[in-house]
Legacy VTK file of the C-alpha trace (Angstrom):
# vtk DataFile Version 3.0
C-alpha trace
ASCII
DATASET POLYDATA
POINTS 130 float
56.950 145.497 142.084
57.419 141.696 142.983
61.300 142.370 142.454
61.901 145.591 144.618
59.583 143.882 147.328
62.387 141.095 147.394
65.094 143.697 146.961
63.546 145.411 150.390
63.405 142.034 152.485
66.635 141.148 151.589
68.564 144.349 152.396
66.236 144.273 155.238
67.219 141.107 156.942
71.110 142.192 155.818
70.257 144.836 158.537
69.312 142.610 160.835
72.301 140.444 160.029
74.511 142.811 160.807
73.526 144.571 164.030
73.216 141.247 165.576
77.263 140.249 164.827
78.023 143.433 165.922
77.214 143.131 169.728
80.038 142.291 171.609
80.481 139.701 174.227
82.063 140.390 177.794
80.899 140.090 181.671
79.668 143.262 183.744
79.574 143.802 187.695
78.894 146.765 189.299
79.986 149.604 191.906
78.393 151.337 194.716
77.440 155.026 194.856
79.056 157.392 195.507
79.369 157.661 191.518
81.738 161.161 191.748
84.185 162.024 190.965
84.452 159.710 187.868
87.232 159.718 185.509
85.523 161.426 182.651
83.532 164.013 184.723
84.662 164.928 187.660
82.225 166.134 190.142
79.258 166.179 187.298
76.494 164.008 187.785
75.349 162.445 185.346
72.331 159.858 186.973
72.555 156.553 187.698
72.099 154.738 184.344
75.928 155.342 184.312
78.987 152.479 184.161
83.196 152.446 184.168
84.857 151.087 180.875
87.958 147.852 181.388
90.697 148.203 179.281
88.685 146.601 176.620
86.681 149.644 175.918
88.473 151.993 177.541
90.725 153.304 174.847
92.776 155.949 176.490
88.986 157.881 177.630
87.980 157.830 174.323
84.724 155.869 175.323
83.848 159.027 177.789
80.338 159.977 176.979
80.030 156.701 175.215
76.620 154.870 174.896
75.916 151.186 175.340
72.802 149.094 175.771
73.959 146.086 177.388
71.800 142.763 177.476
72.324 140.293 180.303
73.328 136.905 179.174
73.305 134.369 181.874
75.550 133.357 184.757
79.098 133.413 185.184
78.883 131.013 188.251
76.360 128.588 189.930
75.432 130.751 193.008
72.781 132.558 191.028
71.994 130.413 187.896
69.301 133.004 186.559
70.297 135.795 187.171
68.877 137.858 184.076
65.790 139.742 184.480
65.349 139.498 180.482
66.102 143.308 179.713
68.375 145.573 178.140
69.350 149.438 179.549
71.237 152.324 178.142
74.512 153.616 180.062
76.477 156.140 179.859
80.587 155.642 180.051
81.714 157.719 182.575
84.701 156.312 184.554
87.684 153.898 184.067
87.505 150.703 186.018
91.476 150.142 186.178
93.220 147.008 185.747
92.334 144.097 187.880
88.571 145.113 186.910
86.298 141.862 187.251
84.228 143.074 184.349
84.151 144.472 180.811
81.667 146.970 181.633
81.359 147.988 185.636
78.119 149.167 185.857
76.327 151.518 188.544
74.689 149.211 191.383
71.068 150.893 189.623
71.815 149.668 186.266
72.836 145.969 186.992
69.737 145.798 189.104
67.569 146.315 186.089
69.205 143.581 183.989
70.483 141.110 187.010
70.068 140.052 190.252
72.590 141.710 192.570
73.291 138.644 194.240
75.098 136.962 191.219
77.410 140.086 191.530
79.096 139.007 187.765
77.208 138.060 184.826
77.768 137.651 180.951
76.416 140.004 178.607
76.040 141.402 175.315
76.987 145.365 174.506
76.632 147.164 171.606
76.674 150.887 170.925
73.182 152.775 171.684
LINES 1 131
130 0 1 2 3 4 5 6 7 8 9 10 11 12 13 14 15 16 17 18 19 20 21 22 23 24 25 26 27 28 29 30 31 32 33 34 35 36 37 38 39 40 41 42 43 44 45 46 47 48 49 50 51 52 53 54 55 56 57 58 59 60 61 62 63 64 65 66 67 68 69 70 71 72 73 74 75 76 77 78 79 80 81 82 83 84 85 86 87 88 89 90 91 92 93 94 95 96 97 98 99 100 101 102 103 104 105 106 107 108 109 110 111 112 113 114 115 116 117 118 119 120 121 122 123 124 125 126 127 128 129
């Protein structure tokens, strides 16, 4: 029993290991409603815990319908040097954000606001799939 116990903390912390190297590291900003027509939808709403994918995750709309939990990080400048409100949200990918975007992810002006203050406008995070 003393073995497998091991065997289960182990594999355990492995798991843990693992899904913290996988989240990725970019910057997100964030757009103002109106959120149609987007890229992958059209005229469908779908809410406002939505964002618009760079060319990092875009991948030729194959990150349409795509969910992310994305983490805010810190700054990305010294106007707002905390600007993290120390939570993570679920979007949604729904739209491109074409080249010349600021940000990896370019979320809706409802979903930065959960994660960020507005005022820093660009901040680092972390994004991983939800």
């Amino acid at each position: 029993m003393g073995m497998q116990m091991r065997v289960l903390m182990m594999v355990g912390m492995l798991t843990c290991l693992i899904s913290v190297v996988y989240a990725a590291q970019g910057t997100a900003t964030y757009y103002t409603p109106p959120y149609v027509p987007s890229s992958c939808y059209g005229y469908q709403n779908n809410g406002v815990m939505i964002a618009a994918a760079s060319d990092a995750i875009w991948n030729n709309r194959a990150a349409c319908g795509r969910m992310y939990r994305v983490r805010c990080t810190g700054a990305t400048n010294l106007g707002v040097p905390q600007p993290c409100r120390g939570q993570s949200i679920v979007v949604k990918i729904v739209d491109y954000c074409p080249p010349g975007c600021r940000g990896t992810i370019d979320l809706s002006q409802e979903a930065f606001s959960m994660i960020a203050d507005p005022n820093a406008g660009k901040i680092n995070i972390e994004y991983n799939p939800a």
